[in-house]
Backbone as numpy.savetxt, mean C-alpha at the origin, in Angstrom:
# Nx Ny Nz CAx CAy CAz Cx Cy Cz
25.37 29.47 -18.70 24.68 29.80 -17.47 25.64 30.48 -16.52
25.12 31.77 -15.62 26.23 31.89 -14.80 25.99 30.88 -13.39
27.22 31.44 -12.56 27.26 30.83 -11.05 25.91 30.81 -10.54
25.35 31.95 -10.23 24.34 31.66 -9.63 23.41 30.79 -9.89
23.33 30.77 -11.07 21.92 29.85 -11.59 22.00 28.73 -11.46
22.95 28.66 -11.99 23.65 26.75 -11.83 23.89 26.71 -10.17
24.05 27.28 -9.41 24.35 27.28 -7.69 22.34 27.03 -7.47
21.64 28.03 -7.90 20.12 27.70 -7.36 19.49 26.64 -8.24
20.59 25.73 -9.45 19.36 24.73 -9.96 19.93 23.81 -9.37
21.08 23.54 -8.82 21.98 22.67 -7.62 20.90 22.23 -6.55
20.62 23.90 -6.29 19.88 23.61 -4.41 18.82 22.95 -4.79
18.09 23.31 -6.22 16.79 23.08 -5.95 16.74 21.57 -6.18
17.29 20.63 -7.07 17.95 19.36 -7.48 17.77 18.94 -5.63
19.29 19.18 -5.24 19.35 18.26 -4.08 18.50 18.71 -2.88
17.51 19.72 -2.88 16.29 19.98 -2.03 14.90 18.98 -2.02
14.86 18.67 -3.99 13.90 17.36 -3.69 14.66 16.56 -3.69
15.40 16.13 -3.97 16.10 14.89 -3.50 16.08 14.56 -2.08
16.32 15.40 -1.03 16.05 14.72 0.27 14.84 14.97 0.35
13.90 15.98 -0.12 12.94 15.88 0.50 11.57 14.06 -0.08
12.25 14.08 -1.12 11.65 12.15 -1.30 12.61 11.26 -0.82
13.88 11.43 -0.51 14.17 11.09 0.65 13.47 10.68 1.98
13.06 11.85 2.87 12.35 12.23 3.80 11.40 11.31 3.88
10.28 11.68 2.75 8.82 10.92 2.40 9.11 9.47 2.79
10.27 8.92 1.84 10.42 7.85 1.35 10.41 6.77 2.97
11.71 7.28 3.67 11.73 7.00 4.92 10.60 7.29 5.90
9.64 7.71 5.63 8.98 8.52 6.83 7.75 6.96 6.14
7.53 6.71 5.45 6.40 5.79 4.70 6.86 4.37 5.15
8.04 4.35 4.70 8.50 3.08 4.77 8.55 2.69 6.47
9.05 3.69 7.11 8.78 3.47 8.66 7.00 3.07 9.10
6.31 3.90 8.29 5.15 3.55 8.30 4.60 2.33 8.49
4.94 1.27 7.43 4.55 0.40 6.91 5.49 -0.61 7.84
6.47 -0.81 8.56 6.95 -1.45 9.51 5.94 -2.27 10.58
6.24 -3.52 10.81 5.12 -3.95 12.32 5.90 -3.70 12.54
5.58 -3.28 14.45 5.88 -2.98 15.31 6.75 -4.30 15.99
7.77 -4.08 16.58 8.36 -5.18 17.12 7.53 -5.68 18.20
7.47 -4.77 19.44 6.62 -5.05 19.98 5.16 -5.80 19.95
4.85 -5.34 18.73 3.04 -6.18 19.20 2.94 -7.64 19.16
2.63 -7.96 20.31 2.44 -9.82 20.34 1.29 -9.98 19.61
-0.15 -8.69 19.70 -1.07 -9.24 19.33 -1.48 -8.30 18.04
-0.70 -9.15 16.59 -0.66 -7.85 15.51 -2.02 -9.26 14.54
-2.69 -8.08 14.36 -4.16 -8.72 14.05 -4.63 -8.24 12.25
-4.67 -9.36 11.48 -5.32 -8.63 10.08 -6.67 -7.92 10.10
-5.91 -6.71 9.67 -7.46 -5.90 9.62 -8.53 -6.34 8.04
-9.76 -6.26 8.19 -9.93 -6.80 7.18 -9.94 -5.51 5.71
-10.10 -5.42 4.98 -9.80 -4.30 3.75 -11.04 -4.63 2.67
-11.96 -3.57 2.77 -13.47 -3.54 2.15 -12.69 -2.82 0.77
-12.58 -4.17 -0.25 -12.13 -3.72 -1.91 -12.83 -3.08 -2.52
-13.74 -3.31 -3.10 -14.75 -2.69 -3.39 -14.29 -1.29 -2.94
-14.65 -0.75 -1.89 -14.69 0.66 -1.54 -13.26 1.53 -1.74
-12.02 0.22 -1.51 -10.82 1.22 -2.41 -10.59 0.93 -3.37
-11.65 0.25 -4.64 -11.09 0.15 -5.65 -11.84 1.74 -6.00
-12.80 1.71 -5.66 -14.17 3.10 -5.47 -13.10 4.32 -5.23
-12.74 3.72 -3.98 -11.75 5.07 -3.91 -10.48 5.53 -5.14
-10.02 4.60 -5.33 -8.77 5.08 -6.13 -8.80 5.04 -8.29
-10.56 5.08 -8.36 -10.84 4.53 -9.83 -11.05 5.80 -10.49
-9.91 6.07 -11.36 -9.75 7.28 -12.32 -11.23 7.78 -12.36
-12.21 6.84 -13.34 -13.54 6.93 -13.94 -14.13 7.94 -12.99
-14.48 7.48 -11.61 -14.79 8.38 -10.27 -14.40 9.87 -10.23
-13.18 9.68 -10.53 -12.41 11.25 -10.12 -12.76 11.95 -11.92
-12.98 11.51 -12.73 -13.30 12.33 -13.88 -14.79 12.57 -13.70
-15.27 11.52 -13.46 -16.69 11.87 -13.03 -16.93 13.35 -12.20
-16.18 12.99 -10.94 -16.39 14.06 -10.02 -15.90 15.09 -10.72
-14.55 15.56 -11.46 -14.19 16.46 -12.02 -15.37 17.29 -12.38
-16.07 16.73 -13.22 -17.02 16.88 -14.18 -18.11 17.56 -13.95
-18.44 17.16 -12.82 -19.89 17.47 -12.36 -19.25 18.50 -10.71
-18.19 19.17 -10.59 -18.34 19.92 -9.24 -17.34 20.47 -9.69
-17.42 22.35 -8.82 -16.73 23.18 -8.98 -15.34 22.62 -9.22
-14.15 23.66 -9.77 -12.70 23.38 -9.41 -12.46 23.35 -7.70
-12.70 23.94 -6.74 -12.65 24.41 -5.53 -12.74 22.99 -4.59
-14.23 22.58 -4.85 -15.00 21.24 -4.26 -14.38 20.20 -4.62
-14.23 20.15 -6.20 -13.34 18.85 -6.64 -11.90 18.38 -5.96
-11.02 19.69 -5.61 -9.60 19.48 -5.04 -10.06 19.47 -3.80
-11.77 19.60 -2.65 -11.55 19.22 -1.33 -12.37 17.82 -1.21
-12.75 17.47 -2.31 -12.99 16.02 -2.24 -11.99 14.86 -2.85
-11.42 15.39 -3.25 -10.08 14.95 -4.10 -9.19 14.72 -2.88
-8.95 15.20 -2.24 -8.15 15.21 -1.41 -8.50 14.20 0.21
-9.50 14.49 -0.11 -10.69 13.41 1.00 -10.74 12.18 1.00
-10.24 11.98 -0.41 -11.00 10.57 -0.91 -9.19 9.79 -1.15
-8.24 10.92 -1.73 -6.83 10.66 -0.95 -6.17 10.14 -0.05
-6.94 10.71 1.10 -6.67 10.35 2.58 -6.96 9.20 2.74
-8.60 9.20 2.21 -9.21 7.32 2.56 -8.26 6.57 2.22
-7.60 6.89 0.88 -7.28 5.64 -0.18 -5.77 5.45 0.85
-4.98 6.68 1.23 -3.80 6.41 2.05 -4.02 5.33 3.22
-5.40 5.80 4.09 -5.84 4.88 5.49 -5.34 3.38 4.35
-6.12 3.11 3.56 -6.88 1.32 2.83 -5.26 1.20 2.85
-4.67 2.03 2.11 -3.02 1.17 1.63 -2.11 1.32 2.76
-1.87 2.12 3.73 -1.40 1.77 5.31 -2.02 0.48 5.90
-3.20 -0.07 6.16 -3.70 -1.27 6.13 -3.27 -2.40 5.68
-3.18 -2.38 4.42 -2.42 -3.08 3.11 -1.17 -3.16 3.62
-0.29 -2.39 3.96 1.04 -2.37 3.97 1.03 -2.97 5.40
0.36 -3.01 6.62 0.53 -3.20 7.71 0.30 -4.71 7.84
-1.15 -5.11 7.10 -1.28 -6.53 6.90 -0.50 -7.55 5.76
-0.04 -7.14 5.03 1.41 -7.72 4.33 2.94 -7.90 5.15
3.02 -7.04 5.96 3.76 -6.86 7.22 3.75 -7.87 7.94
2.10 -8.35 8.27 2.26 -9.48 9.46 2.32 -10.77 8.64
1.37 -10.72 7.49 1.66 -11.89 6.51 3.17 -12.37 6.24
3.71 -11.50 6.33 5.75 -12.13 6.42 5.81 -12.71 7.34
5.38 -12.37 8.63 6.22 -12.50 9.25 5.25 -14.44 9.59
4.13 -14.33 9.26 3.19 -15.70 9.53 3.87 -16.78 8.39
4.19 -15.88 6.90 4.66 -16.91 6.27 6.42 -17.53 6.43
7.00 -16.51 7.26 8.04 -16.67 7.88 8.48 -18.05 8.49
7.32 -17.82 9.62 7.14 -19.00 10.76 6.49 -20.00 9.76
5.80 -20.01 8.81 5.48 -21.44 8.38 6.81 -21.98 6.98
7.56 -21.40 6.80 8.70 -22.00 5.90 9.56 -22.79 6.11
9.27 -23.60 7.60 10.16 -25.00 8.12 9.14 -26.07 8.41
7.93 -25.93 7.62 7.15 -26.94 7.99 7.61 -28.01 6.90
7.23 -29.05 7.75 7.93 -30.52 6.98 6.51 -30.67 5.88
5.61 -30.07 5.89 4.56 -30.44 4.51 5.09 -29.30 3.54
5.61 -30.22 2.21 6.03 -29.26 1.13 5.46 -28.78 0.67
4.29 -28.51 0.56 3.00 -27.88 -0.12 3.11 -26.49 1.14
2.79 -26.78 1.85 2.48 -25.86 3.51 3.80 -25.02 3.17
5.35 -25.28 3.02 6.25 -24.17 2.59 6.35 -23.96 1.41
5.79 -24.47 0.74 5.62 -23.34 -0.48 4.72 -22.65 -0.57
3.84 -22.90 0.04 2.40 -21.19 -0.08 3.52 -20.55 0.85
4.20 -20.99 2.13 4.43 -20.02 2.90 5.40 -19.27 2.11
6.37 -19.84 1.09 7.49 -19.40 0.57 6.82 -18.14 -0.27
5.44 -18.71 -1.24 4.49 -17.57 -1.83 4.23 -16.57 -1.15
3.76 -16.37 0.09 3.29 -15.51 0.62 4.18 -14.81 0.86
5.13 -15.30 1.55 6.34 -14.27 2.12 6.93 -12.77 0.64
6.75 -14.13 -0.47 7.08 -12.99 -1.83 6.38 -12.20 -1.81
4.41 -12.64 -1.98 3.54 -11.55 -2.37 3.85 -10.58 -1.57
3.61 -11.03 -0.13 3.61 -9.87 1.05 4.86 -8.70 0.75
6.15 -9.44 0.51 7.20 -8.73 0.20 6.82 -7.51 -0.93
6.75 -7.74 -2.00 6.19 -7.14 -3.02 5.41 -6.03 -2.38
3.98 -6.74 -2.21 2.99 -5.60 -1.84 3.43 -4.59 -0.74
4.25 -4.98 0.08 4.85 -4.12 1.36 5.30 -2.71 0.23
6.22 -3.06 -0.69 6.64 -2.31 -1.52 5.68 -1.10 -2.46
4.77 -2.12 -2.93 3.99 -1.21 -3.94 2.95 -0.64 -3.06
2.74 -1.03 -1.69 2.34 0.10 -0.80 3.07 1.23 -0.78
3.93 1.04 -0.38 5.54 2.00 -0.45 5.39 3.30 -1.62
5.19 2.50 -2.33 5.34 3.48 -4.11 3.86 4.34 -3.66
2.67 3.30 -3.23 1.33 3.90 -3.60 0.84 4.99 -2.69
1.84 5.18 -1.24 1.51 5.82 -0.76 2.10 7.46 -0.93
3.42 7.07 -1.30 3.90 8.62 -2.23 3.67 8.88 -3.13
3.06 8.11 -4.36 2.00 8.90 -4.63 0.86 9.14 -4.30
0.53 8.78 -3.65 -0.98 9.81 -3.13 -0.64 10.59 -2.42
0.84 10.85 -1.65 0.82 12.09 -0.85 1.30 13.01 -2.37
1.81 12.59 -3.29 2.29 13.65 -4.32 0.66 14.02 -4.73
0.44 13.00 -5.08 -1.55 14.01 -5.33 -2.09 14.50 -4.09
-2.17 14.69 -3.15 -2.40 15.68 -2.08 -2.12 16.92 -2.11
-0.53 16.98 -2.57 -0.06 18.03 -2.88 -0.32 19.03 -4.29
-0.81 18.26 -4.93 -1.39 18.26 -6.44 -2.42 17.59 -7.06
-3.83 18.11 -6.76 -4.98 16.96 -7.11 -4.86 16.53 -8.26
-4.91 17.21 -9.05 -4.44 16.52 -10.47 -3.36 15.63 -10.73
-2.19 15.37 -10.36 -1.31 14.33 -10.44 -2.42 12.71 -10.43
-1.94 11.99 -11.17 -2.42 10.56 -11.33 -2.00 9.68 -10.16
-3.21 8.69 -10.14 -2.65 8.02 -8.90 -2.66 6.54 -9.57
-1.77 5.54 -9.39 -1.86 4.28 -10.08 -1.90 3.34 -8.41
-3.07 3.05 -8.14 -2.63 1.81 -6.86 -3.28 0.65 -7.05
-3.65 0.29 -8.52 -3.87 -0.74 -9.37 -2.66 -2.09 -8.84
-1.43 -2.05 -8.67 -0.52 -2.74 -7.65 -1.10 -3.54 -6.57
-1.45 -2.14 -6.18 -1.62 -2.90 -4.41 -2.98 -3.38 -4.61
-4.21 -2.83 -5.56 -5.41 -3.30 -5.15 -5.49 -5.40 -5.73
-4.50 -5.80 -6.96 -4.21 -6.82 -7.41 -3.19 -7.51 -6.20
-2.05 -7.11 -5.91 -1.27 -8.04 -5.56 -2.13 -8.38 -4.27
-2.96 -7.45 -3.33 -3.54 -7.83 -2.08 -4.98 -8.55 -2.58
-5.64 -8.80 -3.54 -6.03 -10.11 -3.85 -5.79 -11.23 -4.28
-4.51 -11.13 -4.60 -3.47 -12.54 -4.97 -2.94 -12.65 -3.55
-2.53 -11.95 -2.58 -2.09 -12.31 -1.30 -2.98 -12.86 -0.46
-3.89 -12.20 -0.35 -5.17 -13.09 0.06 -5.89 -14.20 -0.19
-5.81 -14.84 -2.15 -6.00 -16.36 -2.18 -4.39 -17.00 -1.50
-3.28 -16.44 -1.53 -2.13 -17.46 -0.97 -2.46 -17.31 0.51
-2.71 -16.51 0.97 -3.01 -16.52 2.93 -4.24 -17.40 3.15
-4.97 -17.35 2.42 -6.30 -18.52 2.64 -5.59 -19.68 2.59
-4.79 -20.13 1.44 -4.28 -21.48 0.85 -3.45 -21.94 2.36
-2.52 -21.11 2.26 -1.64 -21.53 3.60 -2.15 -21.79 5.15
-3.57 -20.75 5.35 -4.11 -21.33 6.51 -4.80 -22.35 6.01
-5.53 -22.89 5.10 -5.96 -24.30 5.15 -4.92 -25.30 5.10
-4.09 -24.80 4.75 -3.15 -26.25 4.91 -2.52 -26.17 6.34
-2.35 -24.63 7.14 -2.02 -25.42 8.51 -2.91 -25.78 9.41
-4.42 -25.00 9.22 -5.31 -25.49 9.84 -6.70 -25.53 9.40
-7.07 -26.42 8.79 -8.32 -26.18 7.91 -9.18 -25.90 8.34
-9.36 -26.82 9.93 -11.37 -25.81 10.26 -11.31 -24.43 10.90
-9.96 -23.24 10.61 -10.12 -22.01 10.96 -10.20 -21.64 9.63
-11.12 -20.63 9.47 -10.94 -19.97 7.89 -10.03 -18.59 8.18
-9.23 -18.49 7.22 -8.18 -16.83 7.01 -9.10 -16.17 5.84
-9.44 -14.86 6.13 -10.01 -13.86 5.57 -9.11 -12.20 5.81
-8.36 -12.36 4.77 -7.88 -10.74 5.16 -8.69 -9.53 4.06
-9.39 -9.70 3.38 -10.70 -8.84 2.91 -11.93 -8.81 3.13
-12.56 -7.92 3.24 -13.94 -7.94 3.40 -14.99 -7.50 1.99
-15.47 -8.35 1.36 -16.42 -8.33 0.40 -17.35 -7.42 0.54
């Protein structure tokens, strides 16, 4: 190879490299609570509609039956939704730390160990939000690229039976619901 080439497969190498860099940080800031908010509230997350949103079967379907043109501006539509559901996800795993946080010095050993659970799931899912949301901005950029947020749509129903478990054990006649059926 001469200089040059090897000089422009250099740039182009460490050009994506910061630029998922960039993403990487710009998401993960995303998914941060806010220090500030005293009053950080679970939103609730209608499954059903992002499992709808993010289910291969759907998008071959649609493939199938609508122009190339229509398909990449509904493709891209239905992208966005699925980004809103997993910013949600990532925001309410966020506060779930920080709730199972505050309950990991309770003297009922049952009560810190969901909290000890939760703090993991939440941990986790904070993450595979993380992953799920660059890729869907990489399919934005590319409708066809695959989207896997099979992750987040499982671990945030396993986080949700441990956030139920843990509010009944600190307070049973409030019910915790962080999905909506």
């Amino acid at each position: 190879m001469t200089v040059p080439m090897t000089l422009a497969i250099v740039l182009i190498v460490f050009a994506a490299l910061a630029l998922f860099s960039i993403v990487g940080i710009s998401v993960s800031r995303s998914l941060r609570l806010s220090e500030g908010s005293e009053k950080a509230r679970i939103q609730p997350v209608d499954i059903e509609a992002f499992r709808n949103l993010v289910n291969p079967a759907e998008d071959e379907h649609l493939r199938r039956r609508l122009p190339s043109a229509d398909f990449r501006h509904v493709r891209r539509e239905r992208l966005r939704a699925a980004a809103a559901y997993v910013g949600v996800v990532g925001r309410n795993a966020a506060i779930l730390v920080t709730v199972g946080q505050s309950a990991l010095s309770s003297s009922n050993p049952q009560t810190a160990e969901a909290a000890h659970q939760l703090v993991e799931q939440a941990l986790l899912l904070r993450r595979n939000a993380t992953v799920a949301l660059f890729r869907i901005y990489v399919a934005l950029a590319w409708p066809n690229a695959g989207l896997a947020a099979e992750p987040v749509l499982n671990g945030y129903r396993d986080l949700s039976g441990t956030a139920m478990l843990l509010g009944r054990l600190q307070n049973p006649a409030e019910p915790v619901r962080i999905s909506a059926h």
